[in-house]
C-alpha positions in Angstrom: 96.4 124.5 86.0 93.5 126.8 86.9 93.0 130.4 88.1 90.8 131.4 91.0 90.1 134.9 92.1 93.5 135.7 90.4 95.4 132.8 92.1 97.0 129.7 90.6 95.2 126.6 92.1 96.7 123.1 91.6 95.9 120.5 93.9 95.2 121.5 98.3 98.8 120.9 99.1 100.8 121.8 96.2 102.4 118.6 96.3 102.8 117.8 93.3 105.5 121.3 92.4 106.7 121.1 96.5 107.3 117.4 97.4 108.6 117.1 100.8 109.9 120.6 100.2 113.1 119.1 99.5 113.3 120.6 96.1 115.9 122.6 93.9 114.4 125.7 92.3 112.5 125.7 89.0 111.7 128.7 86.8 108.8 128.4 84.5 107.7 132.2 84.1 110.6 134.7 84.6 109.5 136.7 87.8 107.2 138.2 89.2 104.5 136.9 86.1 101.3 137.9 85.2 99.5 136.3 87.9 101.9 138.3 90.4 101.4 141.3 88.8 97.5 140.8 88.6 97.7 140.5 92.2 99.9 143.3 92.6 97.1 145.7 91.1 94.7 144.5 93.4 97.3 145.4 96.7 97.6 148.6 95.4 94.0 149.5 95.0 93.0 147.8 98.0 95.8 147.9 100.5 97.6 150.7 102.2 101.3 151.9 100.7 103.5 150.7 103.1 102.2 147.5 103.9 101.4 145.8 100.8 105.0 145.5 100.4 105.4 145.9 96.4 108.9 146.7 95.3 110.2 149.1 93.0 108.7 148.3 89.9 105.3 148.0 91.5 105.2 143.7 91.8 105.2 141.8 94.8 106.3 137.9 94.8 102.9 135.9 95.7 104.0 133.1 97.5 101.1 130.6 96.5 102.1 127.2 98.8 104.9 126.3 100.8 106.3 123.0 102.1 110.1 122.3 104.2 112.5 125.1 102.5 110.4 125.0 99.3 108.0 127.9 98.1 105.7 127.9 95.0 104.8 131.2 93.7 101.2 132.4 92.2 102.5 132.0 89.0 104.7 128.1 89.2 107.7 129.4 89.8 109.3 127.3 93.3 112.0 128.4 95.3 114.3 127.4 97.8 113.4 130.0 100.7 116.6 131.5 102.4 114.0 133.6 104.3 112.3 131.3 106.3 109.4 133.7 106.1 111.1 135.7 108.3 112.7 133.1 110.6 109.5 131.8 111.0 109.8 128.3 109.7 112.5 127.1 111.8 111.2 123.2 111.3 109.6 124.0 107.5 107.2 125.2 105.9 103.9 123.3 107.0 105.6 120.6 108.9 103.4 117.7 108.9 104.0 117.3 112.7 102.3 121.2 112.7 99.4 120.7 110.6 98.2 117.5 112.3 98.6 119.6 115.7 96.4 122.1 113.7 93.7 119.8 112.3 93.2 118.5 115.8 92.9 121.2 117.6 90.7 123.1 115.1 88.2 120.3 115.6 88.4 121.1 119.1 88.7 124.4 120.3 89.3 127.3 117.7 89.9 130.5 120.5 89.1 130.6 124.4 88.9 133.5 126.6 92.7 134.6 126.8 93.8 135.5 130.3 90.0 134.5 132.0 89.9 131.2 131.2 93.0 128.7 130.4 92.6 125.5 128.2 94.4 121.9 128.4 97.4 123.2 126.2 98.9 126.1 128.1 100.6 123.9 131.1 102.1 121.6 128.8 103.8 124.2 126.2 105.0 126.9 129.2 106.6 123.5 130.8 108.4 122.3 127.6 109.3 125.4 126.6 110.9 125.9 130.2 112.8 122.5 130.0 115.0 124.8 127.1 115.6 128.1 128.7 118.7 128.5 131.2 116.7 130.2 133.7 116.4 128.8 137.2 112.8 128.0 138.5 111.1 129.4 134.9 107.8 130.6 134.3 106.3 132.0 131.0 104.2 134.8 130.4 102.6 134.7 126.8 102.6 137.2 124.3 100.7 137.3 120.7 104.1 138.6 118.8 108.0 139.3 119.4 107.3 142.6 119.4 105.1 141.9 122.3 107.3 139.6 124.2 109.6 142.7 124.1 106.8 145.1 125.9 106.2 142.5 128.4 110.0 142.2 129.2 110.8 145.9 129.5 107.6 145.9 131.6 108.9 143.1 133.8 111.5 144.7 134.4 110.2 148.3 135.4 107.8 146.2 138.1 110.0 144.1 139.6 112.9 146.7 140.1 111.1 150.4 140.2 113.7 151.8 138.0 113.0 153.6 135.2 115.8 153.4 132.5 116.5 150.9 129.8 119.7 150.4 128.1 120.2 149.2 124.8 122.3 148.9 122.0 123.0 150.0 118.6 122.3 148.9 115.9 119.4 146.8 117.2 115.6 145.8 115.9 113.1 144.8 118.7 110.1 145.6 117.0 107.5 147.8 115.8 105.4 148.2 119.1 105.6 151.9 120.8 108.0 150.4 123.6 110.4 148.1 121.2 110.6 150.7 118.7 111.7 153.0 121.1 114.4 149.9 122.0 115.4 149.8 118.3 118.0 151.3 116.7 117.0 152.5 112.9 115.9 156.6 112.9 113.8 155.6 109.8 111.6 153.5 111.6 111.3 155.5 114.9 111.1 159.0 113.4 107.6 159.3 112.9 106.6 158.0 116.2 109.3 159.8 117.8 106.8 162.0 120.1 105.4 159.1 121.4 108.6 156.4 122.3 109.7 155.9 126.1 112.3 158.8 126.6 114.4 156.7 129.5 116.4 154.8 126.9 120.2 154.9 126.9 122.3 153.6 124.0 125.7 152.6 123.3 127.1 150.3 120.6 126.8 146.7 120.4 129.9 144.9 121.6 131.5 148.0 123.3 134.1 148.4 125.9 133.0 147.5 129.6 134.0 150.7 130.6 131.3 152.3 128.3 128.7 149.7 129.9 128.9 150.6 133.3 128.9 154.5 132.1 125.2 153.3 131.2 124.7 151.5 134.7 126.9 153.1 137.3 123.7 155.5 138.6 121.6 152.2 139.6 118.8 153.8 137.5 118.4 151.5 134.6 116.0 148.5 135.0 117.5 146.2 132.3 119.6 145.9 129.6 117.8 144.5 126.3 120.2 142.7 123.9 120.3 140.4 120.9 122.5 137.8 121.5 123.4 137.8 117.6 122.1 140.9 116.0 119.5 139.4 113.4 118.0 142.1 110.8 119.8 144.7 111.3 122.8 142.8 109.9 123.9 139.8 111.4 126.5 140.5 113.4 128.4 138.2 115.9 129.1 139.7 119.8 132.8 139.9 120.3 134.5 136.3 122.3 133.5 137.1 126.0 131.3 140.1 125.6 127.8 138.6 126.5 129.3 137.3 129.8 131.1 140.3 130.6 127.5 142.0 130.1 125.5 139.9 132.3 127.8 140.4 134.8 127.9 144.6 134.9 123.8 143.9 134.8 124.3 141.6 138.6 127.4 144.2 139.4 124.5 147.2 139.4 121.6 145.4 139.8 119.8 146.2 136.5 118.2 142.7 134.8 119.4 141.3 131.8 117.1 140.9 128.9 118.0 138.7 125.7 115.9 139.2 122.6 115.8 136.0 121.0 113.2 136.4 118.9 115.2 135.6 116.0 118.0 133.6 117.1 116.1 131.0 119.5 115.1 127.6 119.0 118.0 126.0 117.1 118.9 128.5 114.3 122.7 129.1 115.4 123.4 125.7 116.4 122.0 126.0 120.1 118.3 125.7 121.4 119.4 129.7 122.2 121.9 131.4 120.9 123.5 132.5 124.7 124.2 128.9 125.0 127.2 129.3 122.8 128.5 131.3 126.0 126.3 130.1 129.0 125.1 132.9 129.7 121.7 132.9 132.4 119.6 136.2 131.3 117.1 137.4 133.7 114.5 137.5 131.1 114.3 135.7 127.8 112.2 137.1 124.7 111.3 134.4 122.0 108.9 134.2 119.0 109.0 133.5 115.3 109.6 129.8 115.0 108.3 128.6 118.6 104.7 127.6 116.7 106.0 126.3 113.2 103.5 129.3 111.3 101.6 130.5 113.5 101.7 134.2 115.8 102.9 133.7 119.4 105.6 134.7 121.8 106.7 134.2 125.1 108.9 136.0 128.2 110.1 133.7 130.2 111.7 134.7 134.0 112.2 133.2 137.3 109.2 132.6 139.4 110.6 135.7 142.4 111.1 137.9 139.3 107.6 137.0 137.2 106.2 137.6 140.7 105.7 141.2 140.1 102.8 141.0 138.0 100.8 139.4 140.7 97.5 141.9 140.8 94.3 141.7 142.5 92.4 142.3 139.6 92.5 142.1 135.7 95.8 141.2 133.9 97.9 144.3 133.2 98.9 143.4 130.8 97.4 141.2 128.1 95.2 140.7 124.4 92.6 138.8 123.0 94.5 136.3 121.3 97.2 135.7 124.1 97.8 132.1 123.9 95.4 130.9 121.4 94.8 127.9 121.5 95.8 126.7 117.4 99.1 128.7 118.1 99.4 126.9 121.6 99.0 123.3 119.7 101.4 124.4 117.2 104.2 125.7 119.2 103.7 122.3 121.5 104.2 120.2 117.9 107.2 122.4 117.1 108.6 122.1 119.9 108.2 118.3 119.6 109.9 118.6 115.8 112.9 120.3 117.2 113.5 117.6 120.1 112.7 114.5 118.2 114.7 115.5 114.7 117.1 117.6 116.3 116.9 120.7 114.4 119.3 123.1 116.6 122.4 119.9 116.4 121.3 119.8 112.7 121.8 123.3 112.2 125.1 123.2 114.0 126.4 120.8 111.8 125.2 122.3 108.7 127.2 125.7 110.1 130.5 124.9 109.2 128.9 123.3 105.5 127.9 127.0 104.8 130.9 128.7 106.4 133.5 126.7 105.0 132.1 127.7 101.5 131.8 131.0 102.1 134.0 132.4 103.8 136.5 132.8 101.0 134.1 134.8 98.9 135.6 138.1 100.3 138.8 137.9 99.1 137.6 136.6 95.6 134.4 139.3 94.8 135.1 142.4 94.6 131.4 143.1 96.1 131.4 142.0 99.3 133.2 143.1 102.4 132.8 140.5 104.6 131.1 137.4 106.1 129.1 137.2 109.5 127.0 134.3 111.4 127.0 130.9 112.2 124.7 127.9 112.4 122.4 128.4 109.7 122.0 132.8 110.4 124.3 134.2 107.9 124.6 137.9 106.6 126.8 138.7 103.4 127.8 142.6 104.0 128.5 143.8 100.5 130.4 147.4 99.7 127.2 149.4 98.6 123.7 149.0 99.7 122.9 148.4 95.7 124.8 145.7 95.7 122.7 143.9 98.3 119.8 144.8 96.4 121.1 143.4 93.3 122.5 140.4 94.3 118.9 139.4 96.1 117.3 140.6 93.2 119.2 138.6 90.7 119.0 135.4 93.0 115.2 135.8 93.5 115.3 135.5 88.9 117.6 132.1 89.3 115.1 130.6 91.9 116.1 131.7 95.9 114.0 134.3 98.1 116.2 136.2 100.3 116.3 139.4 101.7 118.5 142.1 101.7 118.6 144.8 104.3 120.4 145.5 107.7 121.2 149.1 109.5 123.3 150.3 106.2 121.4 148.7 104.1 123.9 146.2 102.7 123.3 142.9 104.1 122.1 139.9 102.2 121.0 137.3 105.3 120.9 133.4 104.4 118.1 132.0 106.5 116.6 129.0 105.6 114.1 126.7 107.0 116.2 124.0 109.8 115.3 121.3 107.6 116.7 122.4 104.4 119.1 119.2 102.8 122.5 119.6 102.1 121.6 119.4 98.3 119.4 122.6 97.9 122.2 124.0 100.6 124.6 123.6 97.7 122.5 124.3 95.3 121.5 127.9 96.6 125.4 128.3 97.5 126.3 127.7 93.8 123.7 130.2 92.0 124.7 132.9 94.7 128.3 132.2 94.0 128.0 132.6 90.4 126.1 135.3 90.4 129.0 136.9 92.5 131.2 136.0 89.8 130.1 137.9 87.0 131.0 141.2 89.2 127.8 142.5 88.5 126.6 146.2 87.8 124.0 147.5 89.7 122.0 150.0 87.4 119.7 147.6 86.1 117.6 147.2 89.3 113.9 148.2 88.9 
């Protein structure tokens, strides 16, 4: 083992600590060690509070190499990731599929000219990634982030219907953007940019009575209605039987377009290519992100050909950014989308679903900690009494070998959300150290 410029270097590919990525953890250096906290000195000199994401005690984890649902730190240590770097590795960390796509292409054609000149892979990845979407006569506009997939729906939707309103619902995370932040839910987050969000946004709670929807719609003002199908970080919550279909048709009753945010939830991780095909639901506009390029930033609106028809213009794009469909993230989102066809990743996460829930669904009654399960497929959120708890219980799993993050709009949910791919064995295994770590009723005054 050698040391770099402060990093751990083994061999390219970490390989020989990783595997497949089909390995349980292993602990060599309790964490974070001294190469984690070497690095966190540097983040703090050199990066800006806020986004250098050090916890508490000052120490960031350093992830060094990833591979499938594994992730070696700076300092040995691997994981199994219940992250998914933040949903992002729906097929795996560095799917071989993805970095072939990515060796190719880079010997090819590293960036183009955006929305002036197209290149060989933007046909083929809007038309597979139309073949998914329950949207009659699809087209895709591209966007370089979630965040913006969200701007461009919300815009979509104040073109093609002159209205000026957008309804939304609480709690809810859409981004970080000026326009999805105003979407969002959380006060922390939009407080500081509060002078600046869109003003023409009306809120209610997610999974209210119909009644209180068409209190939102009845004046024929509001352009859409921008929902997660599943809420994701705000705390993993289920909508109740019915609701999504009952809310799509209010949006034809009064003419205002339905918008679905899945950002998080798309592309197999509740069991379905998207998660309103648990309930058939046809949106007017569909937001996705994260995993559609196995690593790398891109996302995507996709509409019907009338409605994408407002954004015809005469002259430049109105809406668009230098990076809009790169061409790597292009190559990669084709080979991912390629993984989840050919291995099946959304039936595999279906049937891995029930594995998790039939496990854990019990824990309620049986620790004293947590209040109550939520999710499906492989999207699961443990809501624990107190907001420490949460913290504790992902702090004390991240010491026995499992990343996961613990958040939500109170603050108290622990979300489970591993790579597609992970086995049933490391499944278990991450199952089994959560459990036990449940057991021991644990205090929470020890956190950093």
């Amino acid at each position: 083992m050698r040391y770099e410029n402060g990093v751990v270097n083994r061999d390219e590919t970490g390989r020989d600590e990783l595997g497949d990525g089909d390995r349980l953890p292993n602990i060599r250096v309790p964490p974070p060690g001294p190469e984690s906290r070497r690095h966190a000195e540097q983040l703090a000199r050199w990066e800006a509070p806020g986004i250098n994401t050090l916890n508490a005690d000052g120490v960031t984890c350093v992830w060094q190499s990833a591979r499938g649902a594994n992730v070696l730190d700076a300092d040995g240590n691997r994981f199994i990731d219940l992250t998914a770097g933040f949903g992002v590795a729906g097929v795996g960390h560095r799917h071989p599929t993805v970095t072939r796509a990515i060796a190719a292409q880079s010997a090819q054609l590293l960036h183009g000219l955006g929305d002036a000149a197209s290149h060989p892979l933007r046909a083929p990845l809007a038309r597979a990634l139309c073949r998914h979407v329950p949207i009659d006569d699809p087209q895709v506009y591209w966007a370089v982030s979630g965040a913006d997939a969200i701007e461009l729906a919300i815009k979509t939707s104040l073109l093609a219907t002159g209205r000026h309103n957008i309804a939304v619902f609480d709690p809810s995370y859409h981004g970080m953007t000026l326009g999805a932040l105003a979407a969002s839910s959380r006060p922390r987050f939009r407080q500081p940019s509060s002078p600046h969000l869109h003003s023409h946004i009306r809120r209610a709670p997610y999974g209210c009575a119909p009644d209180q929807v068409e209190a939102l719609l009845e004046d024929r003002t509001v352009a859409a209605v921008l929902v997660e199908p599943t809420i994701g970080r705000e705390g993993v919550r289920l909508p109740p039987p019915g609701w999504l279909p009952a809310l799509a048709s209010r949006c034809r009753q009064f003419g205002s377009l339905l918008i679905v945010d899945e950002i998080f939830t798309g592309l197999g991780r509740t069991g379905k290519w998207f998660d309103i095909d648990h309930e058939r639901v046809t949106p007017d506009l569909l937001c996705c992100g994260k995993a559609l390029a196995g690593g790398l930033p891109i996302g995507a609106v996709v509409g019907s050909r009338a409605l994408m028809a407002a954004w015809k213009s005469p002259g430049e794009a109105r809406h668009t950014a230098t990076f809009v469909a790169h061409p790597l993230a292009c190559a990669t989102a084709l080979a991912t989308l390629e993984v989840l066809e050919q291995e099946q990743i959304p039936a595999r996460a279906a049937r891995m679903g029930p594995l998790v829930a039939d496990r854990i669904h019990p824990w309620p009654e049986r620790f004293p900690s947590l209040a109550a399960i939520h999710g499906r497929g492989l999207l699961w959120g443990l809501v624990t009494r107190e907001p420490a708890q949460a913290r504790q219980l992902a702090h004390r799993a991240y010491h026995q070998g499992l990343l996961m993050l613990a958040g939500g709009a109170e603050g108290n949910v622990v979300q489970l959300v591993p790579p597609l791919v992970i086995t049933e064995r490391q499944l278990h295994t991450a199952l089994t150290i959560i459990e036990s770590i449940l057991e021991n009723d644990f205090d929470t005054g020890d956190l950093p």
